[in-house]
C-alpha positions in Angstrom: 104.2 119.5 108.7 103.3 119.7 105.6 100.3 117.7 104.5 100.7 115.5 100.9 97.8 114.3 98.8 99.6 111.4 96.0 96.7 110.4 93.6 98.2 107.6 92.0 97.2 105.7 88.2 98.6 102.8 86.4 102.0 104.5 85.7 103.1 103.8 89.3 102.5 99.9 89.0 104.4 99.4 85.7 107.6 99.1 87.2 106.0 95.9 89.4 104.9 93.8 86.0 101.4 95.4 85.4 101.2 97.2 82.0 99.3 100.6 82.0 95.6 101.1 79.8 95.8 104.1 77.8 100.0 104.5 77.0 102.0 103.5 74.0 101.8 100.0 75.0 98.7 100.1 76.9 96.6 96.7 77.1 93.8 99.2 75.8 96.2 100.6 73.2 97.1 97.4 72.0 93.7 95.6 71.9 90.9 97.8 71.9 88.2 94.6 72.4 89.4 94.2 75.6 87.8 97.3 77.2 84.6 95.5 76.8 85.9 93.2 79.5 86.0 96.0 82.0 82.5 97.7 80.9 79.5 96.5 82.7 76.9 96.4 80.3 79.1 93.9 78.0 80.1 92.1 81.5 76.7 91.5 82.6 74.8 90.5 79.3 77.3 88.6 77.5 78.7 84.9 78.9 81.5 84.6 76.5 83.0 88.3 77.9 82.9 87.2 81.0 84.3 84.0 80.5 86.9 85.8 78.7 86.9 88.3 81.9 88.0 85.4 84.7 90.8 84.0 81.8 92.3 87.2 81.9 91.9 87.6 86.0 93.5 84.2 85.7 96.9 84.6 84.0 96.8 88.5 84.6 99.9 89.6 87.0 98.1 91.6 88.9 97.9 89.1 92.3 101.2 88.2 91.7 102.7 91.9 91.0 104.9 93.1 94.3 105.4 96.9 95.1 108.2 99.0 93.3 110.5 101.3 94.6 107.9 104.2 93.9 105.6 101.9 96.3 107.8 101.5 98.8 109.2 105.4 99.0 105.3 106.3 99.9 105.2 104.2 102.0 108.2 105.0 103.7 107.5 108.5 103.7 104.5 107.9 105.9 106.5 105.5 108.2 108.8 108.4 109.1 105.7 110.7 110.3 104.7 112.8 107.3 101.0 113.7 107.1 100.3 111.6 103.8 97.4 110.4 102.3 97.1 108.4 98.9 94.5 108.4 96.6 94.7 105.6 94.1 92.9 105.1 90.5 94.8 101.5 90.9 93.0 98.5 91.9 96.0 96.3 92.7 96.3 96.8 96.3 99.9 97.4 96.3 100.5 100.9 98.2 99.0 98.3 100.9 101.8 95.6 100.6 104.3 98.3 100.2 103.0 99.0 104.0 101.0 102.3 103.6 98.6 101.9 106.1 95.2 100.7 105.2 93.7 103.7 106.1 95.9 106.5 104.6 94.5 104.8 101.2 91.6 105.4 99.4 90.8 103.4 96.4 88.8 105.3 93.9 87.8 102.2 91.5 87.9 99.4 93.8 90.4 96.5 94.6 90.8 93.3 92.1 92.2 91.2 95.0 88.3 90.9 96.0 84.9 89.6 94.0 81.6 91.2 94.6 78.2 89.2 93.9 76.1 91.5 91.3 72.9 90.3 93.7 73.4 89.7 96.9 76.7 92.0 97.2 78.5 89.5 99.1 82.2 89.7 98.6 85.0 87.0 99.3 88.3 87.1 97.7 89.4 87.2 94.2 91.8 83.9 94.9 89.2 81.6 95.9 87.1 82.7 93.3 90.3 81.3 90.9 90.4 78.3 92.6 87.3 77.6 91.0 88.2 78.6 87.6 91.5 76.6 87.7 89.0 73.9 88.8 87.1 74.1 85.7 84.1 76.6 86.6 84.8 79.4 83.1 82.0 81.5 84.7 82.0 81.1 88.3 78.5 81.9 90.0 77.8 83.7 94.0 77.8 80.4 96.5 75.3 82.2 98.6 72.6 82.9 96.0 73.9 81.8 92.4 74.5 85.1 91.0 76.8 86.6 88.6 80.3 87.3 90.3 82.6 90.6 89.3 86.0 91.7 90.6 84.9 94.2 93.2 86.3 97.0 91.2 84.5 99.8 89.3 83.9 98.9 85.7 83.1 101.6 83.1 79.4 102.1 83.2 79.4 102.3 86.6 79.6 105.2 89.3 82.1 105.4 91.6 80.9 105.2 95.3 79.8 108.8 96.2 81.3 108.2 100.3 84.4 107.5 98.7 84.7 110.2 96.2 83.6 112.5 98.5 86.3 111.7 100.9 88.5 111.9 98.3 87.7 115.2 97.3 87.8 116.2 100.4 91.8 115.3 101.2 92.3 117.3 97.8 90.9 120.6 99.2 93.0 120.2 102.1 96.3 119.4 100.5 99.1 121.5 100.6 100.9 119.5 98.0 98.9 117.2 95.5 101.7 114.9 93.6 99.9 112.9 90.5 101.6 110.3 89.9 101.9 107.9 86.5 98.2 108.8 85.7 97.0 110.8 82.4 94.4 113.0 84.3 92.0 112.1 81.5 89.7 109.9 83.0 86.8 111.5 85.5 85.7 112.7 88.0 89.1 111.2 89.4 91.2 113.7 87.1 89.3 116.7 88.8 91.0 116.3 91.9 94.5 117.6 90.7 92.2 120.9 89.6 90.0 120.8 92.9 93.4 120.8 95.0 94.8 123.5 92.6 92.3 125.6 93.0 92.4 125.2 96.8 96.1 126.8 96.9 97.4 123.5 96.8 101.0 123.2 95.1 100.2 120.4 92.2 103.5 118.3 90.9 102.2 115.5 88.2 104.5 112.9 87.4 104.0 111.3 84.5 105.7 110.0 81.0 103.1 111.7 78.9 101.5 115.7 78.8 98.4 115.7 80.7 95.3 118.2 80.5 96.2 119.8 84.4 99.8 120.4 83.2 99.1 124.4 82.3 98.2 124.7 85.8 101.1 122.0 87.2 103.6 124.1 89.5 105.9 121.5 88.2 106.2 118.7 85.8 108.3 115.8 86.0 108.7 113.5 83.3 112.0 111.1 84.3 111.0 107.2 85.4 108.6 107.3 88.7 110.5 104.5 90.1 113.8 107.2 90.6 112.2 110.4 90.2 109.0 109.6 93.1 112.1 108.5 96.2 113.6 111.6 95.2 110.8 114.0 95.1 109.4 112.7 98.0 112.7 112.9 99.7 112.5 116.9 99.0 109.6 117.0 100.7 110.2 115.6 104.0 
C-alpha cells in the first residue's frame, strides 16, 4: 500500500471556527501587533503582552473548535488501513479528536491544549490554567516554582524540537505521496519538507487557496475548498 505523508497548516482548521495567520483575513493580516503575542522575546519580557496573551487564549476558539470534514476524512482514511502519517504545523489538537491516532501525528509547533512552565518545564493543561484566569489571575504563574507559564507551543524565536523535526523529516523521505494541505509553505524549516519529499521521488499534491513557493515542483495543485476537495482526494488514493 501506498504510504501518505499529509503535512497540514492553518487552512485545514478554518472550516472548524479557527481563522488562519498569514491569508486575506488572517488574524496576522488583520492586526499585525498581535504577532508579538506569539514571539518569545516580547512574551517573556513584557507583562502587559502576556496579559494580553492569556485574554486571547481565553476567548480564542481554539479549545472549543471541533474537527471538519477535512479532519475527519484523514482520519478515516487511516481507520480503513492506509499507511498514513500526519504532520501538522497546527497546534489545535484536532486531527486527534477527529480520531487519527495519537501516534500517526506529529506536531511540529506544539499543542495549545497544554501550558509549559518557562523554568521548571512542567506542563499541566491549558484549561486549568484558564480557570485561573477566569478566576481573576491576568498573568498566571507555575504552581510548582512560580514561574512564567506559556502555551506549550512553539513561539517565534524559538527552535522547533530537533527529535521531532527529525522524525518529521524522516516520514517525508519515505513518502510516496506528500499531500500539503491549507498551509502557504512559507514558513521554515516546516515548508522544506514538501521539497525534501520531492526530491525523494515522492509525488507532492498541495492543497491550498493561495500559490505557494513548492508549487513549480507540485505534481498537482488543487485549489477548490479543503473541506470537499481533501474527502475526495483522499478517496482517490485509497
Amino acid at each position: 500500500m501506498t504510504m501518505v505523508a499529509i503535512l497540514t497548516g492553518a487552512g485545514i482548521s478554518t472550516d472548524s471556527g479557527i481563522p488562519d495567520y498569514r491569508g486575506p483575513n488572517g488574524v496576522w493580516t488583520r492586526d499585525p501587533e498581535a504577532e508579538k503575542l506569539a514571539t518569545y522575546a516580547h512574551y517573556m519580557s513584557d507583562p502587559e503582552i502576556r496579559r494580553r496573551a492569556w485574554r486571547m487564549r481565553l476567548d480564542g476558539p481554539v479549545l472549543r473548535a471541533e474537527p471538519n470534514a477535512a479532519h475527519r476524512a484523514i482520519a478515516a482514511f487511516e481507520r480503513d488501513g492506509n499507511p498514513v502519517r500526519v504532520i501538522t504545523q497546527n497546534v489545535d489538537g484536532l486531527h486527534q479528536i477527529a480520531g487519527v491516532s495519537e501516534r500517526k501525528v506529529l506536531e511540529l509547533h506544539g499543542s495549545a491544549r497544554s501550558v509549559v512552565c518557562t523554568g521548571c518545564h512542567a506542563r499541566s493543561p491549558m484549561a486549568d490554567a484558564l480557570e485561573r484566569v477566569r478566576a481573576g489571575e491576568d498573568d498566571p504563574k507555575c504552581l510548582a516554582c512560580g514561574g512564567i507559564l506559556k502555551s506549550a507551543t512553539v513561539m517565534f524565536g524559538q527552535r522547533l524540537d530537533p527529535v521531532v523535526l527529525g522524525e518529521a523529516m524522516g516520514i517525508a523521505k519515505a513518502a510516496e505521496v506528500f499531500l500539503a494541505v491549507g498551509t502557504s509553505l512559507q514558513v521554515r524549516p516546516a515548508a522544506s519538507l514538501a521539497g525534501i519529499a520531492a526530491e525523494h521521488g515522492a509525488r507532492l499534491i498541495i492543497v491550498n487557496a493561495e500559490p505557494t513557493p513548492y508549487d513549480p515542483i507540485a505534481d498537482e495543485i488543487v485549489r477548490e475548498p479543503i473541506g470537499t476537495s481533501l474527502p475526495a482526494l483522499l478517496e482517490r488514493l485509497r
